[in-house]
C-alpha positions as CSV (number, residue, x, y, z in Angstrom):
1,X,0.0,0.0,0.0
2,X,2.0,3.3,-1.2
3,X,2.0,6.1,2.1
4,X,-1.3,8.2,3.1
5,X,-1.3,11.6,1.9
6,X,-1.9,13.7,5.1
7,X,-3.8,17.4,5.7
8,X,-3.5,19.4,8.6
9,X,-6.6,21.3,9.8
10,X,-5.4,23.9,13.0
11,X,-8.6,25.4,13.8
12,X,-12.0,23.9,13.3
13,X,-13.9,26.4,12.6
14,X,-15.5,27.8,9.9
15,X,-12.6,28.5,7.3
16,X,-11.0,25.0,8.7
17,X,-14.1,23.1,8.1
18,X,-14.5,24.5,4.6
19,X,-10.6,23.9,3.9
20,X,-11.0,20.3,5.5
21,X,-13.3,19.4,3.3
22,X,-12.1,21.5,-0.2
23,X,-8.3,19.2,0.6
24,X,-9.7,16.5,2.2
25,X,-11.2,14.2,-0.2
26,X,-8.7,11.3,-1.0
27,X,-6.2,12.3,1.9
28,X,-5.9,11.1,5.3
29,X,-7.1,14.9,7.4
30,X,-5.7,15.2,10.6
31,X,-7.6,17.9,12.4
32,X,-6.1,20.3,15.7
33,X,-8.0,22.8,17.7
34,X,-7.9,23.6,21.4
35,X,-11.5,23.3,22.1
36,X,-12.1,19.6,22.4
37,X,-16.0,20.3,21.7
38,X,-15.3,22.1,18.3
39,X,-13.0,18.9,17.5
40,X,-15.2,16.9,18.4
41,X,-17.9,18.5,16.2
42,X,-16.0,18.9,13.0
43,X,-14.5,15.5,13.7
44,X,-17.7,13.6,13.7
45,X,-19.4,15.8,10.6
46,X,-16.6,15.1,8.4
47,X,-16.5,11.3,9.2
48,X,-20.4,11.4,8.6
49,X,-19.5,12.5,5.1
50,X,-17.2,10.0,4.5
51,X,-13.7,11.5,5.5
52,X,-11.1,9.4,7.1
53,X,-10.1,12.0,9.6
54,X,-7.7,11.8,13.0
55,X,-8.8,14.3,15.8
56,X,-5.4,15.8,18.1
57,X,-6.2,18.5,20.6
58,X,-3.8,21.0,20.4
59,X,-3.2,24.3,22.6
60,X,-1.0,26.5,19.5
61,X,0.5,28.6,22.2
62,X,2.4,25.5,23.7
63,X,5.8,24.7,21.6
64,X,5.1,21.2,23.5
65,X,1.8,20.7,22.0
66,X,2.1,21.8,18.8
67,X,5.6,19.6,18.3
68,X,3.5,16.5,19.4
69,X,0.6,17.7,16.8
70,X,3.6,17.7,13.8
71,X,4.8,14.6,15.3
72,X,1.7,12.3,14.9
73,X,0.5,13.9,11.6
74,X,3.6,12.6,10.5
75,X,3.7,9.5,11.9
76,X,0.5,9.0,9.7
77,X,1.9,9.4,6.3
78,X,3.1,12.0,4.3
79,X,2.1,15.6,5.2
80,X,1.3,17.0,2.0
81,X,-0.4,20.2,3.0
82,X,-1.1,22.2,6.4
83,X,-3.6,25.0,6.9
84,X,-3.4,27.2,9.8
85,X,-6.5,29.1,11.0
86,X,-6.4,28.8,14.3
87,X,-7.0,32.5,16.0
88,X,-8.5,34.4,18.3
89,X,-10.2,38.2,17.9
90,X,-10.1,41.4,19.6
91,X,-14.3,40.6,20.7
92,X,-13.3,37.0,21.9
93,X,-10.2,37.7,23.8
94,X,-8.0,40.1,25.5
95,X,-4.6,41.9,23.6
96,X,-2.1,39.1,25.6
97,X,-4.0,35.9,24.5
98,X,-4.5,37.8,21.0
99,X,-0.9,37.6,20.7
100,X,-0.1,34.4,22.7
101,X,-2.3,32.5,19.8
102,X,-2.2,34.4,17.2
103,X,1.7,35.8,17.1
104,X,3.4,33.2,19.2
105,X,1.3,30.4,18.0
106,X,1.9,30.7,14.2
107,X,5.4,30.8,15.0
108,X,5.1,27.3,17.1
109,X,3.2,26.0,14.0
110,X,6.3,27.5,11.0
111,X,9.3,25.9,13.7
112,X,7.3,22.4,14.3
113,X,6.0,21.6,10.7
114,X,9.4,22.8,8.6
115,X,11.0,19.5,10.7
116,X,8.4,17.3,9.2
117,X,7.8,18.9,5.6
118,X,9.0,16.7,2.8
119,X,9.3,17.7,-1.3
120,X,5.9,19.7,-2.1
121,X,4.4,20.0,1.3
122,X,2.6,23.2,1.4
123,X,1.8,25.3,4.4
124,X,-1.1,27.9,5.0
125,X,-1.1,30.8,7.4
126,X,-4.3,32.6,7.4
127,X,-3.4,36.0,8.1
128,X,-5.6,38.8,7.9
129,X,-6.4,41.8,6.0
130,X,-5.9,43.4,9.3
131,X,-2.1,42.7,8.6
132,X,-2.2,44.9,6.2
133,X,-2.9,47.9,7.6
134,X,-0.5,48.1,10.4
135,X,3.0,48.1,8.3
136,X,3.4,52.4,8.8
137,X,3.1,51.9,12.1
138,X,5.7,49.5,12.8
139,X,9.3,50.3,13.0
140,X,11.7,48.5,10.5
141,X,13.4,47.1,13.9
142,X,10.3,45.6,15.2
143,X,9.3,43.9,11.6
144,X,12.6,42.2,11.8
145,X,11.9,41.2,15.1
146,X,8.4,39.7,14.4
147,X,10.1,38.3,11.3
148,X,13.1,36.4,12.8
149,X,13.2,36.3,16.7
150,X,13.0,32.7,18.3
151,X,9.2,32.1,19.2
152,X,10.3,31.6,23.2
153,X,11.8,35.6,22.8
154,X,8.7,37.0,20.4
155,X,6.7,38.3,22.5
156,X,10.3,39.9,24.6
157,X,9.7,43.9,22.4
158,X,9.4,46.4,24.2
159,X,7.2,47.7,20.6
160,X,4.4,45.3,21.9
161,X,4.0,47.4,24.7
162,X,0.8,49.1,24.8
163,X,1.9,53.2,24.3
164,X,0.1,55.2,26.7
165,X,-1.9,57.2,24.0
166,X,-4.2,53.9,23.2
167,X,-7.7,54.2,24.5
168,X,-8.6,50.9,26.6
169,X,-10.7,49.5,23.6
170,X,-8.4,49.6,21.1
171,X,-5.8,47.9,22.5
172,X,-7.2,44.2,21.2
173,X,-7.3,45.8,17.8
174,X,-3.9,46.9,17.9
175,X,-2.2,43.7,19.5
176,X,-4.7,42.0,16.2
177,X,-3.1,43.9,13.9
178,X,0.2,43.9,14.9
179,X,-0.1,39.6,15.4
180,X,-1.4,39.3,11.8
181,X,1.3,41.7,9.7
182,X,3.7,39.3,12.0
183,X,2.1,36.5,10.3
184,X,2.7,37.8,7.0
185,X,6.8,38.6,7.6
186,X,7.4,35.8,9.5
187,X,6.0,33.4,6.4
188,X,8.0,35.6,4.1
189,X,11.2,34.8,6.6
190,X,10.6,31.6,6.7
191,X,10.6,30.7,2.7
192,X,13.9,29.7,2.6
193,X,13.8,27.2,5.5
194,X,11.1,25.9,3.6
195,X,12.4,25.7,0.6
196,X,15.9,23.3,2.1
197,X,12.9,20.8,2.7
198,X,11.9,21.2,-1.1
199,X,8.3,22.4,0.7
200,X,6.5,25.8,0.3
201,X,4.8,28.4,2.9
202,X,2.5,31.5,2.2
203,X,0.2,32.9,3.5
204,X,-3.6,34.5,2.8
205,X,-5.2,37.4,4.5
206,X,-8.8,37.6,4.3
207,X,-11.3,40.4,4.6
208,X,-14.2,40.1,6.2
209,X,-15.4,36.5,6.1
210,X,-19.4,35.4,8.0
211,X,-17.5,32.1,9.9
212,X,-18.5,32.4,13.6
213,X,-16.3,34.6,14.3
214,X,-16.9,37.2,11.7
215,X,-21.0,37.8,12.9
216,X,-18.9,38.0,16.6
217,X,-17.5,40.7,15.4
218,X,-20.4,41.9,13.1
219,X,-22.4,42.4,16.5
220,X,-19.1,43.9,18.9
221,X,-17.7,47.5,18.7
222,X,-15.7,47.5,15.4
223,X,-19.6,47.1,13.2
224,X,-19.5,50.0,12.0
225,X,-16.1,50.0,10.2
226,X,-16.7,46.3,9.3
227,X,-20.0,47.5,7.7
228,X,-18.6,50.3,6.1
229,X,-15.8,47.7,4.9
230,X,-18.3,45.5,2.9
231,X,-20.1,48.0,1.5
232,X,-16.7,50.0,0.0
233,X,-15.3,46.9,-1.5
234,X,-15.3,46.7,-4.8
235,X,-17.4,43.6,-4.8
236,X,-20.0,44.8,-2.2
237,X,-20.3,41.7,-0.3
238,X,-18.5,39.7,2.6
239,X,-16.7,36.4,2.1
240,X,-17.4,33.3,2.5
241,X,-15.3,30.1,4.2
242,X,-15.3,28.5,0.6
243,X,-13.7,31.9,-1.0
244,X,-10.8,31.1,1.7
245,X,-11.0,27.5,0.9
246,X,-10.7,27.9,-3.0
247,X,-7.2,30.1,-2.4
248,X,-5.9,27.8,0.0
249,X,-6.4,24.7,-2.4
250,X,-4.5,26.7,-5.2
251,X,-1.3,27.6,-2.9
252,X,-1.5,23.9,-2.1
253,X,-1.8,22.6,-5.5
254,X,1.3,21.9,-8.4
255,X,-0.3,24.5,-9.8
256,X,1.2,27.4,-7.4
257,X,4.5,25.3,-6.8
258,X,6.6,28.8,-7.7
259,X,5.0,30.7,-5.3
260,X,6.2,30.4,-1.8
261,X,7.0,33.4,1.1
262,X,3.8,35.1,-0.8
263,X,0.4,36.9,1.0
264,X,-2.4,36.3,-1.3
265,X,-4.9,39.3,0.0
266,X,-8.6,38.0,-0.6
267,X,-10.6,41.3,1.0
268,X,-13.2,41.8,-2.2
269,X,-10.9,44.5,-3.1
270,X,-11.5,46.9,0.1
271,X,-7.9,47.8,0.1
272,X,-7.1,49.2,-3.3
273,X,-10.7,50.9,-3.5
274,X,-9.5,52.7,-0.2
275,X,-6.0,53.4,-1.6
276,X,-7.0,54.5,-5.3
277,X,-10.8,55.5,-5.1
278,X,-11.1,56.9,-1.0
């Protein structure tokens, strides 16, 4: 029997159960979240349509746990592609978990998975469009720290500090922000890691997308400027977990195997209507 072809799935929620089941037809999928429930959810809906799926429970701020998540996907087969969406927002959590999961833990998942990639693996980050609007704001000397620093030191900036100028509420938005354009360098840094292991890495920052956790924030204190967002994109509506799904398959397929160290941004064009129209 030639080897199992293996997905990763960090994050079962909405984007990871519509990437789960866009990569997993034909593969072994090997799902991670930290909320047994939500694994235990997606697990069972995905073997109801017929998957062949392995469940881990995985907390991405532990190195520990995210190592032993790499380690058994691999012991499964060959690992040909990994999505990671696991997250958190600034309405589900405050700015220190934000960057716990979201900074620290993308970092855990780049270090763990490079050790296990083989010739045409293909890893995911889901960014955010957020990442993109934080770049002005952030010296040159703390991009190359978010970039490059060991994931045990990330979080050691005094640039992550919150300045004394930033209102109370904003503070999740900022620490958001600042996680997500770390996302973005740090896959950039890590291409050519990537690329001794003959595997690839990019990531894809998505507007607005109605998972779970997109109507969370719909209904917290940023709906207004989400509002505003969908309705000055140049497509006029928000995404959907298939749209992420569909650009995730592509940067997993032979089809994109010269792009690697790449952000595809997916926000309905918001960002160059702002930049070229106003």
């Amino acid at each position: 029997m030639s080897p199992r072809n293996v997905v990763v799935v960090i994050g079962t929620g909405g984007m990871g159960l519509a990437i789960a089941r866009r990569l997993g037809s034909g593969s072994h999928l090997v799902l991670a979240d930290f909320s047994l429930a939500q694994l235990d959810s997606a697990t069972e809906a995905l073997r109801h349509e017929g998957h062949s799926v392995h469940a881990i429970q995985t907390d991405v701020s532990s190195p520990d746990s995210v190592e032993n998540l790499a380690r058994q996907a691999s012991q499964l087969g060959t690992i040909r592609a990994i999505a990671h969406t696991a997250g958190v927002s600034p309405a589900g959590a405050p700015p220190d978990r934000i960057y716990q999961i979201d900074l620290r833990g993308t970092a855990h998942v780049i270090d763990s998975f490079v050790s296990v990639a083989s010739p045409d693996t293909s890893l995911v980050v889901i960014a955010s469009l957020a990442g993109h609007n934080s770049p002005e704001t952030l010296s040159p000397e703390l991009e190359k720290h978010l970039a490059t620093a060991p994931a045990d030191r990330l979080l050691a900036h005094p640039g992550l500090s919150p300045p004394p100028n930033v209102q109370e509420d904003a503070l999740g938005l900022r620490a958001y922000s600042i996680s997500k354009r770390a996302n973005i360098i740090r896959v950039q840094a890590s291409a050519a890691a990537w690329g001794k292991r003959g595997a690839r890495i990019n990531s894809v920052s998505p507007g607005l997308i109605l998972t779970a956790m997109g109507h969370r924030e719909m209904q917290g204190p940023l709906k207004e400027q989400l509002r505003d967002l969908v309705d000055s994109s140049a497509v006029a509506r928000a995404g959907t977990p298939s749209d992420v799904a569909s650009v995730v398959a592509f940067l997993c397929s032979q089809e994109a195997s010269f792009i690697t160290g790449q952000d595809i941004l997916m926000d309905g064009g918001w960002l160059s209507s702002k930049r070229w129209v106003g």
